[in-house]
C-alpha positions in Angstrom: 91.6 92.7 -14.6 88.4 91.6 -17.1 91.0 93.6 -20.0 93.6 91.1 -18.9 91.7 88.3 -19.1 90.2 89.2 -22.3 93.7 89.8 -23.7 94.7 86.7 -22.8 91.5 84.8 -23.9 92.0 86.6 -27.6 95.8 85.5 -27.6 94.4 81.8 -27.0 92.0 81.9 -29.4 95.2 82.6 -31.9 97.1 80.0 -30.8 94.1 77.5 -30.7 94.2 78.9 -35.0 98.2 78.3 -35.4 97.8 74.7 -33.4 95.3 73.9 -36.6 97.2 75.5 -39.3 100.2 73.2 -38.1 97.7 70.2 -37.5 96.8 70.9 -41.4 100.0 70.8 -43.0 101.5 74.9 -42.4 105.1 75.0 -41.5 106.8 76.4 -38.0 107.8 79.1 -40.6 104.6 80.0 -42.2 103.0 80.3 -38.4 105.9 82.2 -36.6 104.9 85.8 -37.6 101.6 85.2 -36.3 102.9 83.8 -33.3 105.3 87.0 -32.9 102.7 88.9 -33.0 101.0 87.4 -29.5 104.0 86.6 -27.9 105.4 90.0 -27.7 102.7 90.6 -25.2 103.1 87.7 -23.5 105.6 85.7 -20.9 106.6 82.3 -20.8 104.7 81.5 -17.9 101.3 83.1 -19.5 102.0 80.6 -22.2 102.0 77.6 -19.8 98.7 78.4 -18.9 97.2 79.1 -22.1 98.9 75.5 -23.1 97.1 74.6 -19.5 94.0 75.8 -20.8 94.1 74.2 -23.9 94.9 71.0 -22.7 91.5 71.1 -20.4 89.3 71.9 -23.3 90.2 68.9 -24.8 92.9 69.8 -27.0 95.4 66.7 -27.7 99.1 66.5 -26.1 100.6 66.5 -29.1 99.1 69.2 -30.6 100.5 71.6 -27.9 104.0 69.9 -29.0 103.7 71.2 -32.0 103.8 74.6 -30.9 107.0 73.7 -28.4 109.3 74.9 -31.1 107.2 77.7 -31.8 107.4 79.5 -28.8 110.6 78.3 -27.8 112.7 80.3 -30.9 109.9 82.8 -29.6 110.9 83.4 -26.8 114.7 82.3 -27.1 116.5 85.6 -27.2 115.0 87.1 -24.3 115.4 84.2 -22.2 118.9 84.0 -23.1 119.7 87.5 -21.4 118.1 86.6 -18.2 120.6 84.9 -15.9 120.7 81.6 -14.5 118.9 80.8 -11.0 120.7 80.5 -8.5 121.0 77.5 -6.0 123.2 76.6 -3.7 126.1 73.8 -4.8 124.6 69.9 -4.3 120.6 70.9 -4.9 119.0 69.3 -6.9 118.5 71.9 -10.2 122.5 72.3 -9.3 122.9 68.8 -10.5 120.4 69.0 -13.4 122.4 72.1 -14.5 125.9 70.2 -14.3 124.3 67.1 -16.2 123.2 69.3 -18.8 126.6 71.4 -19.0 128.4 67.8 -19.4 125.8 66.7 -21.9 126.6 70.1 -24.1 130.7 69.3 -23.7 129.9 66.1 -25.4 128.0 67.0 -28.3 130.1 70.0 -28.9 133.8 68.5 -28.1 132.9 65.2 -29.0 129.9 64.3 -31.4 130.1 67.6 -33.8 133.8 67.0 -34.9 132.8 63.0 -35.3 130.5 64.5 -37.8 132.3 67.0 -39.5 135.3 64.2 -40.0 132.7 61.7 -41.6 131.7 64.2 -43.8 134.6 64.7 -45.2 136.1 61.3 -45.0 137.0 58.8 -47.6 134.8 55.6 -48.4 137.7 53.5 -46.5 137.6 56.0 -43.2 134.3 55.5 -43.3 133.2 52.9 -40.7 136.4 53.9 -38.3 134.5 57.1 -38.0 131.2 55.8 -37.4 132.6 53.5 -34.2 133.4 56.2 -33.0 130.3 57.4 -33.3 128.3 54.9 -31.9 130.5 54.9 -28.7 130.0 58.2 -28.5 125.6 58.3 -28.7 125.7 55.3 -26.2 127.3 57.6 -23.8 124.7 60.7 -25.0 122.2 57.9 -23.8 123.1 58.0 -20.6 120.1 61.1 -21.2 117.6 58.3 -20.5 118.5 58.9 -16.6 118.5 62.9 -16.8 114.8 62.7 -18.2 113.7 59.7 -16.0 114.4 61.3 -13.1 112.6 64.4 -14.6 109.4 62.8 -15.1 109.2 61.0 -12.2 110.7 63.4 -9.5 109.9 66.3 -10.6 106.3 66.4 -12.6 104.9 64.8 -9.9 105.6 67.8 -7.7 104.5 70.1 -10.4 101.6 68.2 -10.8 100.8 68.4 -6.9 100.7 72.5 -7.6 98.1 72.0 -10.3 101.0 72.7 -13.4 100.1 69.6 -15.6 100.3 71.2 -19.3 104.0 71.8 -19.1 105.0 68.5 -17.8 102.8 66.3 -20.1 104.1 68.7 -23.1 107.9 68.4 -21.7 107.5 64.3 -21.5 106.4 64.2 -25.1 109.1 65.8 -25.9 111.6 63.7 -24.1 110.5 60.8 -26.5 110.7 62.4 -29.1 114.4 63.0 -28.4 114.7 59.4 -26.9 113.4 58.3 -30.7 115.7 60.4 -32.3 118.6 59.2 -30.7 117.4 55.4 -30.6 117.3 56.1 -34.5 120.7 57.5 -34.9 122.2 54.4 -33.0 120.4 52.0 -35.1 121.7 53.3 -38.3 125.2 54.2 -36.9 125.4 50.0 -36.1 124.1 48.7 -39.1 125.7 51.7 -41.1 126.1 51.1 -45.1 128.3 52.7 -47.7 126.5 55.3 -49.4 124.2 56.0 -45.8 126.7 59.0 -45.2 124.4 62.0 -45.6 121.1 60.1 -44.0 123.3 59.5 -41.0 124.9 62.8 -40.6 121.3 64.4 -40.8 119.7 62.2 -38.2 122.5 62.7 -35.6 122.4 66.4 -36.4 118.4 66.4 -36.0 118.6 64.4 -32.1 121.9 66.7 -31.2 119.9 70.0 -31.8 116.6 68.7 -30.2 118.9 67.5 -27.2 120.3 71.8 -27.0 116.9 72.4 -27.7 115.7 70.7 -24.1 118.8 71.9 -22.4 118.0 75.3 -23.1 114.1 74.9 -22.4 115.1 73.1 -18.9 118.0 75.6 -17.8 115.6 78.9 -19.0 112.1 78.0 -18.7 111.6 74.7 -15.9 114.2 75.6 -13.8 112.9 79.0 -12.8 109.1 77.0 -12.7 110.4 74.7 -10.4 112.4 77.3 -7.9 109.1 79.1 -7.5 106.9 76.6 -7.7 108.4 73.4 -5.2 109.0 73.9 -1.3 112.2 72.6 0.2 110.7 69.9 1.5 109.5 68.7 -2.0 113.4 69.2 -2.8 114.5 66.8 0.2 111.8 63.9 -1.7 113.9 64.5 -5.0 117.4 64.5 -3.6 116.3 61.4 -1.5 114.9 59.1 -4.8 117.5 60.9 -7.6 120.1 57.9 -6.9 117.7 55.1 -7.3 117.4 56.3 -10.9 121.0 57.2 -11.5 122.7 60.6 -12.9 123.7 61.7 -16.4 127.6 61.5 -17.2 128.7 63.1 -14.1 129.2 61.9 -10.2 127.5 64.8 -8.4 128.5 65.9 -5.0 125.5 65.5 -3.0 126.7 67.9 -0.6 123.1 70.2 -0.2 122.1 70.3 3.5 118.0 72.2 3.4 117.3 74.3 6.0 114.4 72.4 7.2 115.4 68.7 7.8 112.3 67.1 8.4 108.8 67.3 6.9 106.0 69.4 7.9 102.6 67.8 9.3 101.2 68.9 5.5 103.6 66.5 4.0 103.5 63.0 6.0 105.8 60.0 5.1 104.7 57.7 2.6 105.4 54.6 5.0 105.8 53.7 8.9 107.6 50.8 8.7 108.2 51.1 12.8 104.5 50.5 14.0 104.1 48.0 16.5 101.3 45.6 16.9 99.9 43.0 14.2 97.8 42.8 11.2 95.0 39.7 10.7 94.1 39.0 7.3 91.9 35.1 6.4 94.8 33.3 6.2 97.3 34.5 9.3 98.7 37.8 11.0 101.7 39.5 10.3 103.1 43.2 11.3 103.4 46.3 9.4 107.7 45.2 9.0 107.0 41.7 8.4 104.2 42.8 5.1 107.2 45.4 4.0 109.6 43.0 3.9 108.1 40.3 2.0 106.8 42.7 -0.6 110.8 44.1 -1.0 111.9 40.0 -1.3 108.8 39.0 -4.0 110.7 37.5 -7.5 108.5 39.9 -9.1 107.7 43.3 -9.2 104.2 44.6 -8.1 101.9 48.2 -8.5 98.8 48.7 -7.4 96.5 51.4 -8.1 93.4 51.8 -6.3 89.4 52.3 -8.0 90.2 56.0 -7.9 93.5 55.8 -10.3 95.7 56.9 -8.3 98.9 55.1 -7.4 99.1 53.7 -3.5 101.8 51.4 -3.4 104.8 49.4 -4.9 107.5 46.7 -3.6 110.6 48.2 -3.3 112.2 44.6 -4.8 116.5 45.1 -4.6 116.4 44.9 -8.9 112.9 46.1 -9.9 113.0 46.4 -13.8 111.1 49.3 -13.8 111.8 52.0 -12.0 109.3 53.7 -8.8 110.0 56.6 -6.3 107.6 57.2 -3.9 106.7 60.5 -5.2 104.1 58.4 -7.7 102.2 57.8 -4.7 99.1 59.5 -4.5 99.8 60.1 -8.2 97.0 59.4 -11.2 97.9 56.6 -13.3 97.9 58.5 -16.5 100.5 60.6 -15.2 102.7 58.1 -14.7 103.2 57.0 -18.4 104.2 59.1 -21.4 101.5 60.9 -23.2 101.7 58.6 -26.4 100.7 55.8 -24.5 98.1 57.4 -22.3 95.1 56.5 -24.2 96.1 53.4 -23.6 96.3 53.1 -20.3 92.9 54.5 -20.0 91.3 51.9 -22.0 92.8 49.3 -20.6 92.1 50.5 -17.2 88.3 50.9 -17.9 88.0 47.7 -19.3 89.1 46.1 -15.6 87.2 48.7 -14.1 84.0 47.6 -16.5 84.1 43.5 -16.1 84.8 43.4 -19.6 88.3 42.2 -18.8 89.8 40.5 -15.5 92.9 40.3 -16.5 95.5 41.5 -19.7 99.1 40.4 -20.2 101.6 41.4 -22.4 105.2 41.0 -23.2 108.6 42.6 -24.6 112.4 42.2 -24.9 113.9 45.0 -22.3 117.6 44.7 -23.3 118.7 41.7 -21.8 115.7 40.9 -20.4 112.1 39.1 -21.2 109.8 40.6 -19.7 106.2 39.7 -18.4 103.6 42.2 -17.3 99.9 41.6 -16.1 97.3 43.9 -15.1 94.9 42.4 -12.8 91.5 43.1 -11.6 91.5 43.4 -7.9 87.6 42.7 -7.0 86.1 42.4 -3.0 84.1 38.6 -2.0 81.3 41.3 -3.5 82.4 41.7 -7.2 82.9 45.1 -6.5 86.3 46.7 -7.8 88.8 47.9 -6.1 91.5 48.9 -8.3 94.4 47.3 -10.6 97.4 45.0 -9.6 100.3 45.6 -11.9 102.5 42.4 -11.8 106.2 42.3 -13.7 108.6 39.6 -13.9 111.6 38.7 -15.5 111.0 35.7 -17.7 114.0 34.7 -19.3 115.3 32.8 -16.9 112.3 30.7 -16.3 111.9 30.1 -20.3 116.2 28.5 -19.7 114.5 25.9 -17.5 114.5 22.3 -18.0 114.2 18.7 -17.1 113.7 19.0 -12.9 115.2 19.9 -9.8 113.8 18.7 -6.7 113.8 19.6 -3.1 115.5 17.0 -1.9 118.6 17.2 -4.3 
């Protein structure tokens, strides 16, 4: 056991030396013999705990990524001889799988021969060509729900277990891609003559990073997650997944668990049923009546407690961002991507400290304008207990004028 664990402590000292050599300029190609040379000894699942490992001693998020397509051309041919997992028709991966299988027929039998006519075609083709091609990337963007869903049904699970490196690396990832592909539409709409080449490239780049996750998802987190989640964990998914949406297919949702209901170990969330009232200063109300005026609020609120961790949201009929109620219980830093971590935590402190009460900001959400404030919840004490999260809509509000009364 102690030669095992030294093994495996020597193999992350290396990869600790190839995260630097990338951090300092090297190429995937300059470190990939050195990484070989590890890896032959090692599984995919050792390498999520060395990434694990890493992560806790304080080694950035997006130094890990780095490596992600490292070990993933790595490991690549022997994953691709090992079958797919199997799981009954309607489950959850099931789904996932046939999402991903629809988003390869649409790069490969739609997108690719796009690009292969614009390359060829004549200045006057041109722009036929590329609205085409923008049709075609707002439909790969239906992604956006595929990876939503993934980060905030699935890590949280994962996260539960103690696997937190691969999720946080994963997410990165996802942005990357959701970047890419941003990037591609942006210069597909406002495509000029002589553009060609730059816009063939950057399409190319976000359809091979999009194969990229399939493969990693299909071959590495699918197999983590069939081992790792209980059936019950898979009833939570299935339950949420249409609040979010699904990715260019209409699944059958035709996957009946064995178990139906939850064990003691995993209570509901919510019991909207208790009888009997509440008293707060300024009147009583019961457990349905508090449920249902937090689902009817014109605005959407969070809260996270002193502790960080997520306890509640209002389920409002057109929230703007989206919740499940697997991010209860969840920490707050999980919750966002891992660029933007960092600063979550700062602003979180800064409530927590005094030095702030209260922070707003403000951003155009496609059609929307919207208004966020995190707030300072503090006891008749001063003391803290945790940070209301409050979004709104505010476009229509800024459309107001002149008055309308009551009584007209």
């Amino acid at each position: 056991m102690s030669e095992l664990i030294n093994n495996r402590e020597h193999r992350k000292q290396i990869i600790k030396e190839i995260l630097l050599d990338l951090h300092q300029g090297k190429t995937v190609a300059e470190v990939k013999p050195r990484f070989d040379a590890v890896a032959e000894e090692m599984d995919a699942a050792e390498l999520s705990l060395i990434e694990q490992s890493l992560i806790n001693e304080g080694i950035p998020v997006e130094e890990i990524q780095n490596l992600c397509d490292v070990h993933a051309a790595v490991f690549k041919d022997a994953l691709s001889e090992k079958p797919d997992i199997e799981v009954a028709d309607g489950h959850p991966i099931d789904i996932y799988r046939d999402e991903n299988q629809a988003l390869e027929k649409l790069i490969e039998k739609e997108i690719r021969p796009l690009l292969t006519d614009l390359r060829a075609a004549s200045p006057e083709d041109e722009r036929v060509i590329v609205m085409k091609l923008v049709e075609k990337l707002n439909l790969l963007w239906d992604i956006d729900k595929h990876y939503t869903r993934k980060e905030n049904l699935i890590f949280p699970f994962l996260e539960n277990y103690g696997i937190t490196a691969p999720p946080k690396v994963m997410w990165g990832v996802d942005d990357e891609i959701r970047g890419l592909l941003k990037e591609s539409k942006r210069m597909a709409l406002h495509y000029e003559a002589g553009s060609k080449e730059q816009l063939i490239e950057k399409v190319g780049e976000t359809l091979h990073q999009v194969n990229e996750m399939i493969f990693k998802e299909n071959k590495i987190l699918f197999p983590m997650l069939v081992e790792t989640l209980s059936e019950n964990d898979w009833v939570r998914i299935q339950e949420d997944s249409a609040q979010i949406g699904y990715c260019l297919i209409e699944p059958s949702l035709n996957w009946m668990p064995h178990k139906t209901s939850l064990t003691d170990s995993e209570p509901e969330v919510t019991n909207p049923n208790v009888q009997g009232y509440i008293k707060f200063e300024t009147g009583v109300l019961t457990p349905k009546e508090i449920e249902l005026i937090f689902s009817h609020l014109p605005i959407d609120i969070t809260f996270v407690g002193k502790d960080d961790l997520v306890k509640f949201f209002s389920a409002s009929k057109e929230r703007i961002f989206h919740r499940t109620r697997t991010i209860i219980g969840r920490k707050v830093e999980n919750c966002h991507p891992p660029s933007s971590v960092h600063i979550v935590e700062q602003l979180a402190g800064d409530l927590k400290s005094g030095k702030k009460d209260k922070e707003t900001f403000w951003l155009r959400l496609g059609d929307k304008y919207v208004h966020i404030q995190y707030i300072a919840v503090r006891d008749a004490n001063g003391e803290f207990v945790g940070v209301l999260e409050a979004t709104q809509d505010i476009k229509p509000l800024q459309a107001i004028t002149g008055e309308k009364r009551i009584t007209e």
